[in-house]
PADOTOR-728950 format. One record per residue (C-alpha): x, y, z. Coordinates in steps of 0.2 Angstrom, whole numbers, padded with zeros to 4 digits, always signed. Layout:
XYZ...
***
This chain:
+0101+0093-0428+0082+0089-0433+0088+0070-0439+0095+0070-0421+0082+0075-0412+0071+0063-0421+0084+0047-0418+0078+0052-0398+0067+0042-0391+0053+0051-0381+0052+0050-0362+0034+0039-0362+0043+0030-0376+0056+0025-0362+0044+0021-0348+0033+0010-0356+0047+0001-0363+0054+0001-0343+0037-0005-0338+0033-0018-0352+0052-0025-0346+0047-0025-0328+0032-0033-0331+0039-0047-0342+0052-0051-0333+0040-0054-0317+0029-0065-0326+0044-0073-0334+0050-0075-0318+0032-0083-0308+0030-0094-0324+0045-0103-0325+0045-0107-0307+0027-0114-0309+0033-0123-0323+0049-0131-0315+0038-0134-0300+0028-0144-0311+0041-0155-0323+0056-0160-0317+0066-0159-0336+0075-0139-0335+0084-0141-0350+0070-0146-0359+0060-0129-0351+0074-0119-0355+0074-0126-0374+0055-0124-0374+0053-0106-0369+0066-0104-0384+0055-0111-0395+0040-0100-0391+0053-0085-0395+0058-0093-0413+0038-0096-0417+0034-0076-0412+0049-0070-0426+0045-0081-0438+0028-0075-0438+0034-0056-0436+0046-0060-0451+0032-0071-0460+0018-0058-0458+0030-0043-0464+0028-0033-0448+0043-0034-0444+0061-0034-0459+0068-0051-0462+0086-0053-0456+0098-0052-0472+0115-0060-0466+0129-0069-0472+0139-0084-0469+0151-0072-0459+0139-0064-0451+0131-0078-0443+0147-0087-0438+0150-0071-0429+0135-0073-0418+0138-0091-0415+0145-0087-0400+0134-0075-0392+0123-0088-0394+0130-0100-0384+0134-0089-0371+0116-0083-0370+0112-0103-0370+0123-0106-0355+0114-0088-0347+0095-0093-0348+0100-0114-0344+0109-0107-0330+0095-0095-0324+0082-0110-0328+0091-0123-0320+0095-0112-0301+0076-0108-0301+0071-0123-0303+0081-0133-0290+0081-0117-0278+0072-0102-0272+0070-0088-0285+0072-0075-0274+0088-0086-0269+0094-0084-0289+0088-0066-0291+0101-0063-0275+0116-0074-0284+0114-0066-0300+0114-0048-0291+0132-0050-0291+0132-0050-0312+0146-0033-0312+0159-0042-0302+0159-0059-0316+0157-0044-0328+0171-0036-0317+0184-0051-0318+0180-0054-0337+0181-0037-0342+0203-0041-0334+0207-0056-0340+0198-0058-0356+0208-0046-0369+0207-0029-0373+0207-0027-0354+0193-0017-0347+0198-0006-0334+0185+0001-0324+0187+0015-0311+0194+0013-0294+0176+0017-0287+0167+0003-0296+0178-0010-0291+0175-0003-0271+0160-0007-0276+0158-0024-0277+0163-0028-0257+0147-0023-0253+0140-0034-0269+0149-0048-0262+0148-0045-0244+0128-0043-0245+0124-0060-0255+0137-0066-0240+0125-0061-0226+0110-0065-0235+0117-0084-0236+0120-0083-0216+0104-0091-0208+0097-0088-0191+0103-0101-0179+0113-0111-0196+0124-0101-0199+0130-0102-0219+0115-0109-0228+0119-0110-0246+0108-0121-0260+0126-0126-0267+0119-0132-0284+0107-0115-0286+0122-0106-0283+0132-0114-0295+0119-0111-0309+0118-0094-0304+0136-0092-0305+0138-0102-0322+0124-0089-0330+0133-0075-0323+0148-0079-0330+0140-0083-0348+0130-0068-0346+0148-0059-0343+0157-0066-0358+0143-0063-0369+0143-0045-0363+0160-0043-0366+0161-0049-0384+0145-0047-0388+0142-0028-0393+0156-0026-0405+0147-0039-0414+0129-0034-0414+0134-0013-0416+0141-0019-0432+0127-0028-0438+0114-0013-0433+0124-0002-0440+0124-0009-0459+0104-0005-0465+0107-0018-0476+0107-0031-0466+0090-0026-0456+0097-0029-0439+0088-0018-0426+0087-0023-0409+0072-0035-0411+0081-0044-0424+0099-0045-0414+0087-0055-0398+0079-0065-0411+0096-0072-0421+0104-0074-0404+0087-0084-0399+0088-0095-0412+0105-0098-0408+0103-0102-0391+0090-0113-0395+0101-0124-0407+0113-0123-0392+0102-0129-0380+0097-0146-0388+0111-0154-0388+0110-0152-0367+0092-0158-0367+0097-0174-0378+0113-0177-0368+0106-0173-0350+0084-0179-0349+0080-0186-0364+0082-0205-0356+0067-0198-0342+0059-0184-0350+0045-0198-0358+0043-0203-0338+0046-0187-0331+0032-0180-0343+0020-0192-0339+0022-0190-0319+0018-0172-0324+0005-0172-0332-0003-0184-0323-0003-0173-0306-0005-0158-0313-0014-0159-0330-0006-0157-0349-0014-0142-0352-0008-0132-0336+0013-0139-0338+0010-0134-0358+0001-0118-0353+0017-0113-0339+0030-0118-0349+0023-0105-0366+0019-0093-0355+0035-0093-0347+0044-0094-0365+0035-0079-0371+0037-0070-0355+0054-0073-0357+0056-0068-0375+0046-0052-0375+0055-0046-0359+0070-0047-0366+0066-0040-0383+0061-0023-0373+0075-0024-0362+0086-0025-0379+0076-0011-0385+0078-0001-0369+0097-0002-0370+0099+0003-0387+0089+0020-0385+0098+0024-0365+0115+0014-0366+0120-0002-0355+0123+0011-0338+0105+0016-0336+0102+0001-0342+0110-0009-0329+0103+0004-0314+0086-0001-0320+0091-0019-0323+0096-0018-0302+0077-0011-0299+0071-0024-0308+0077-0038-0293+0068-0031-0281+0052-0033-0289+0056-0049-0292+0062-0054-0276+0045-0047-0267+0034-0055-0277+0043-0073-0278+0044-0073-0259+0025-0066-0260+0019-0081-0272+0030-0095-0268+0031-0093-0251+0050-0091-0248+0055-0088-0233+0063-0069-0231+0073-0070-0215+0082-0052-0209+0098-0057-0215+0090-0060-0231+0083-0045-0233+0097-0034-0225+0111-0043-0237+0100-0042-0253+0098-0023-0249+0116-0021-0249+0120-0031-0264+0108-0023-0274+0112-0005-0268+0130-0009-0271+0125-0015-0290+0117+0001-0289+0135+0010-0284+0143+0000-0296+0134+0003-0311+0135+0021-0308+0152+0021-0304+0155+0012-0321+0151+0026-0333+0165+0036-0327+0177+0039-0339+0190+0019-0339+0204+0015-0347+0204+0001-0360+0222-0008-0361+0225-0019-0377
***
């Protein structure tokens, strides 16, 4: 009972971990736009921030503050594609922020449990969630449906953010899906010294080797020129400065949403991830300027609240079909 007891994490433990979260993840979010604003290459922002991740382990590994992953062959395989789904997840996210609005994207990727949803069915074991939870993804739908309904346009859709947003939700799904049978395996062998931090940072490195080939294949021929245009409007040291801060941003945010999960579960979890858009959505339309018209506003609110409905309609009890 005592060895229990001490496994708990303390209340202030949880809420700095909520607020470090929060605040990364709104940084992350201001830093990437003002970096994709600035250069014109998302793949090779995507596989940057990456980078700043892989240099801040290897200097936690390095420095002995933090255990040094011991894995095998098999192990690593295992990972591989988690990896690439958490590739496709941040490109995808990268890539619909930088050729849309962010709050646009933060709106598409509210609809996250009804890919998750569809996965959970048709990928095997089947998932079957209850009657409630799926209710609860016409008003996910139906809100990012009234938000896209402009004022005298009628639909108004940025078709390729859209399609981004939808691509990192469906990655974002798949890795979910698969995903925690393979890293609950790995953090529960002590040998291996796999805790939470360690999981991000093997799936970083992952997505990162995962990433390059898309860079090579998609901007390389016009990164040089792209580059250079860039830096000659805005000044090396600001693109470099956005694009790192964005990448550590990016990695710390998610290493305390990792470590957040692990002490709470993925339902309390996934209400607080919910919250977590609305921030973002204010302060992007605050910073950038992005126009909040009232069916925005009105069909983001219910597609959040109904992510809201959803994720606690989720943790009653479902029936998984092999």
């Amino acid at each position: 009972m005592a060895a229990a007891k001490k496994d708990t994490p303390s209340n202030l433990k949880l809420v700095l971990l909520v607020l470090a979260w929060y605040a990364g993840n709104t940084f992350y979010n201001i830093y990437n736009k003002k970096a994709s604003k600035m250069l014109h290459a998302h793949w090779f922002i995507a596989a940057a921030q990456l980078v700043v991740g892989i240099v801040w382990s290897l200097v936690m590994w390095g420095t002995g503050m933090r255990k040094t992953p011991n894995l095998s062959a098999a192990d690593i395989t295992a990972c591989i594609p988690i990896g690439l789904c958490a590739c496709i997840a941040h490109a995808g996210s990268v890539l619909a922020m930088g050729v849309g609005a962010v709050s646009f994207a933060q709106i598409v990727k509210a609809c996250e449990p009804v890919f998750a949803a569809v996965v959970g069915i048709l990928l095997p074991p089947a998932d079957i969630k209850p009657i409630l939870a799926y209710a609860m993804l016409i008003p996910i739908v139906g809100g990012v449906g009234i938000a896209c309904v402009k004022e005298g346009k009628g639909v108004d859709i940025n078709v390729e953010a859209f399609t981004y947003a939808s691509i990192a939700n469906v990655a974002a799904a798949i890795k979910g899906k698969f995903g925690g049978s393979v890293t609950k395996a790995l953090k529960g062998d002590a040998s291996k010294n796999m805790d939470s931090a360690n999981v991000y940072a093997v799936i970083n490195i992952l997505s990162f080797l995962f990433t390059v080939p898309m860079v090579i294949y998609a901007e390389l021929p016009t990164l040089k020129e792209e580059w250079a245009v860039s830096t000659a409007e805005h000044g090396a040291q600001a693109v470099i400065m956005n694009i790192t801060l964005s990448g550590f941003f990016f990695y710390i945010y998610n290493e305390f949403a990792f470590a957040f999960t692990a002490s709470v579960g993925a339902v309390t979890s996934s209400v607080l991830n919910t919250a977590k858009r609305v921030i973002i959505i204010v302060v992007s339309a605050i910073l950038f300027n992005e126009a909040m018209e009232r069916n925005t506003v009105i069909g983001s609110a219910i597609a959040i609240c109904g992510t809201f409905a959803y994720s606690l309609a989720s943790k009653k009890k479902k029936v998984k079909v092999s």
